[in-house]
N, C-alpha and C positions, 0 to 999 in steps of 0.2 A: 151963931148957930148956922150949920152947911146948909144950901138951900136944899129943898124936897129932891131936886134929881141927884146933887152930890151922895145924899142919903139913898138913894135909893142905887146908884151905880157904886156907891160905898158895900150896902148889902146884898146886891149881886157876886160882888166878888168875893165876897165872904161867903157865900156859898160855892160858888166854881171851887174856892180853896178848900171848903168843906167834902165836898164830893167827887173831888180831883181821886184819893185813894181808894173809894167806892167803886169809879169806874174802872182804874187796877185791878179791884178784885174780883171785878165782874169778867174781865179781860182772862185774867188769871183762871176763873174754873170755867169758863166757854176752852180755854186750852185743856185744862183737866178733863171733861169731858168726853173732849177729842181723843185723849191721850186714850182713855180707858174707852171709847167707843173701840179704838184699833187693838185693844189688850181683846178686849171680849170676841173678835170676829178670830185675833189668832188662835185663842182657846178654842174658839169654834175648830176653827180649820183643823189645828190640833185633835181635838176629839173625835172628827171625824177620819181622820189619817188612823187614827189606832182604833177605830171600829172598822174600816175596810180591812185593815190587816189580821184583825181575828177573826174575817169572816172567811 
C-alpha cells in the first residue's frame, strides 16, 4: 500500500486534473462577460446617437 503522503499528493493531482476544465470555463465566461459588457455600452452609444438625431 502507498504511504499516506503518496496517497495524498496521489489525490491532489486528481483533483488539479478534475478542476483543470472548470477553471477554463470560469476563464471562458469572465471573457463572455467582457464581450457583452462592450455589446451593451455600444447599444448604449447606439441608442443614444439615434435619440440626439430625432431630436
Amino acid at each position: 500500500m502507498a504511504s499516506p503522503e503518496k496517497m495524498i499528493k496521489m489525490l491532489l493531482d486528481e483533483i488539479r486534473q478534475g478542476t483543470a476544465p472548470l477553471a477554463t470555463i470560469i476563464q471562458n465566461q469572465e471573457i463572455l462577460i467582457l464581450q457583452n459588457k462592450q455589446l451593451l455600452e455600444l447599444l448604449e452609444d447606439t441608442r443614444l446617437t439615434i435619440v440626439n438625431d430625432q431630436e
